[in-house]
C-alpha positions in Angstrom: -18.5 -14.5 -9.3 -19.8 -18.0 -8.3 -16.7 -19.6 -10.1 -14.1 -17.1 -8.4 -15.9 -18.0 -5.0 -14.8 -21.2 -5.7 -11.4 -20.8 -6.6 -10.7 -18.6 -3.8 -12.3 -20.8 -1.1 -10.2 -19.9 2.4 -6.9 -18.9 0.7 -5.3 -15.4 1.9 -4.1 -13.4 -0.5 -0.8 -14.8 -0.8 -2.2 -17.7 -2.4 -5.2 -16.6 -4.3 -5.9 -13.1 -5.8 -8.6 -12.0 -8.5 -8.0 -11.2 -12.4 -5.8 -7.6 -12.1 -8.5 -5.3 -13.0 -9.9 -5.8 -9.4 -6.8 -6.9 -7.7 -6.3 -3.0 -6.2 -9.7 -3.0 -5.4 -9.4 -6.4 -3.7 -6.5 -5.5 -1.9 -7.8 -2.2 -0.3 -11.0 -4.2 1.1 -7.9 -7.0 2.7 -6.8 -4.4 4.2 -9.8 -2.9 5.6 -11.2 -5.9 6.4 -7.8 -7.6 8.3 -7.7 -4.2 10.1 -11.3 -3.3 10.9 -10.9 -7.1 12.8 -7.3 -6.5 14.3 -6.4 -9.8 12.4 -2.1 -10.6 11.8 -0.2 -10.4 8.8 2.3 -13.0 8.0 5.6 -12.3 6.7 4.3 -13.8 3.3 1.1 -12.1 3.3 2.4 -8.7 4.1 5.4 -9.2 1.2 2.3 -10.1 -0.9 0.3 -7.2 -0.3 3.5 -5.0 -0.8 4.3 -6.3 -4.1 1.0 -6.1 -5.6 0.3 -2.5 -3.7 3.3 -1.2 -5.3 1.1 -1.0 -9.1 -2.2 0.4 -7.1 -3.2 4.3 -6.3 -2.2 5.5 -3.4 -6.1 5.8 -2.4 -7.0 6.9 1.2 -8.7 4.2 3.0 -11.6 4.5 5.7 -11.5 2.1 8.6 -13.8 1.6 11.3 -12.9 -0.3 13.7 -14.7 -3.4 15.2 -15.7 -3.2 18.8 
C-alpha cells in the first residue's frame, strides 16, 4: 500500500492507476470522490475514465454530496 502511495503521489488518474484487479474499484471512488467535491474533469481525464470504465460493472454508485 505504502509503495503504491508512493507511486501515485498527486497524479490523476490519467497518469497513474492501480494493478487492474482494483482499477474498477479505484475508479468508482474517482468518481465519487471528484463528484461528492464538484471537482472538473479534463478532456484527458474523462477519456481516461471512459476507456478503463468500459471493462468495469455497470455498478450503481451512492453520492453524497459535500456541503
Amino acid at each position: 500500500m505504502a509503495r503504491s502511495n508512493r507511486q501515485k503521489s498527486d497524479k490523476d488518474i490519467a497518469e497513474w492507476c492501480p494493478v487492474e484487479t482494483e482499477k474498477c474499484d479505484y475508479i468508482n471512488r474517482w468518481t465519487v470522490s471528484k463528484t461528492r467535491w464538484r471537482q472538473s474533469v479534463d478532456t484527458t481525464e474523462k477519456n481516461v475514465l471512459r476507456d478503463l470504465g468500459a471493462n468495469c460493472p455497470n455498478d450503481n454508485l451512492t453520492i453524497r454530496l459535500a456541503r
